[in-house]
C-alpha positions in Angstrom: 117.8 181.2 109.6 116.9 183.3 112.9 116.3 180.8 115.7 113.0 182.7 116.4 111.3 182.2 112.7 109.2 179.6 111.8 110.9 177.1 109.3 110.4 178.4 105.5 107.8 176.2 103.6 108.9 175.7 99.5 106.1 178.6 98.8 108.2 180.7 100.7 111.1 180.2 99.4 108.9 180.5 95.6 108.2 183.6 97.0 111.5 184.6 98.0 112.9 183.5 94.3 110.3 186.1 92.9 111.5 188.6 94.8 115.1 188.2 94.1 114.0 188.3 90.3 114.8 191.8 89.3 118.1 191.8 91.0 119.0 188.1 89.1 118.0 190.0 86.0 119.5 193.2 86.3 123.2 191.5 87.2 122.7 188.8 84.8 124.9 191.5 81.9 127.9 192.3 82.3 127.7 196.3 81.5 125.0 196.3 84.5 127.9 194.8 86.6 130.4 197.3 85.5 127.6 200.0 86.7 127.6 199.0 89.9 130.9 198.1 90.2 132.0 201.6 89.3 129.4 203.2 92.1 131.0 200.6 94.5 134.3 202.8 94.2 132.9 206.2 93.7 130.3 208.1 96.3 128.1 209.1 93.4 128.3 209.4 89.1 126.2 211.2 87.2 124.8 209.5 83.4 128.4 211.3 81.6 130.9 210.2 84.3 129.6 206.8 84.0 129.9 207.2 79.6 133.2 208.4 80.0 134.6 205.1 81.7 132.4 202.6 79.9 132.2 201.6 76.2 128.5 202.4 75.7 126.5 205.5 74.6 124.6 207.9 76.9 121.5 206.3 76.2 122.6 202.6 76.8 123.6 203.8 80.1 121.0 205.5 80.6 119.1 201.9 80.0 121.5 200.0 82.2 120.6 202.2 84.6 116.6 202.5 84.8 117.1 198.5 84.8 119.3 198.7 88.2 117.0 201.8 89.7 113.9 198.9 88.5 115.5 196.1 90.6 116.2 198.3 93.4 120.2 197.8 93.5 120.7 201.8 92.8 119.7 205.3 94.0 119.1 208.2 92.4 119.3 211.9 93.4 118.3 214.7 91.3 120.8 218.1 91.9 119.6 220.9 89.7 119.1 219.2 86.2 121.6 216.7 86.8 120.6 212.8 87.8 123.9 211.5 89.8 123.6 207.6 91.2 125.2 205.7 94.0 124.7 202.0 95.1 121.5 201.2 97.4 121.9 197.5 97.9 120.5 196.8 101.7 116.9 195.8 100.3 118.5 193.4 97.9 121.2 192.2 100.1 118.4 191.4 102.6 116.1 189.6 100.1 118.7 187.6 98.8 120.0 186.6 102.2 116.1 185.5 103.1 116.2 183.7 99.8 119.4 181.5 101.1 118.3 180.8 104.5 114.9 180.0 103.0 116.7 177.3 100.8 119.1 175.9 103.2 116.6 175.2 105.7 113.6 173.8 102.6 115.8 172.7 100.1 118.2 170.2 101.7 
């Protein structure tokens, strides 16, 4: 924890859980890990590129994928008709590292 925070009380850290929420959720299955697995090596898929190198329909990916936009792990940018994603992890990354210190520092 930065040296010039006050020390987390346990309702922070609650707090901090609550936030992280969405994320735990959306990587807690295994197809959502794939997702972002596959953005992690490519710049940017589209709903079809991701269907054609995973074993689930269109509109399970499609699913996957509102759940990930949801918990704020993914971006989306819409190019003509076409929805192509890429990984946006910074807000997550950041909550979950304020959840850590958090519990380091309350929890021990």
């Amino acid at each position: 924890m930065s040296a010039d925070l006050a020390p987390a009380t346990l309702e922070d850290v609650e707090r901090s859980f609550r936030a992280c929420a969405p994320v735990f959720n959306a990587l807690g299955d295994r197809y959502r890990q794939d997702i972002v697995m596959l953005l992690a090596q490519q710049e940017r898929l589209n709903v079809t590129q991701i269907a054609e190198r995973m074993p689930l329909s269109r509109p399970a990916i499609s699913h996957h994928l509102k759940v990930l936009l949801q918990a704020g792990l993914i971006g989306m940018d819409r190019v003509s008709r076409e929805n192509f994603y890429q990984l946006s992890l910074d807000k997550a990354l950041a909550d979950m590292r304020r959840l850590v210190e958090q519990a380091e520092v309350s929890c021990s």
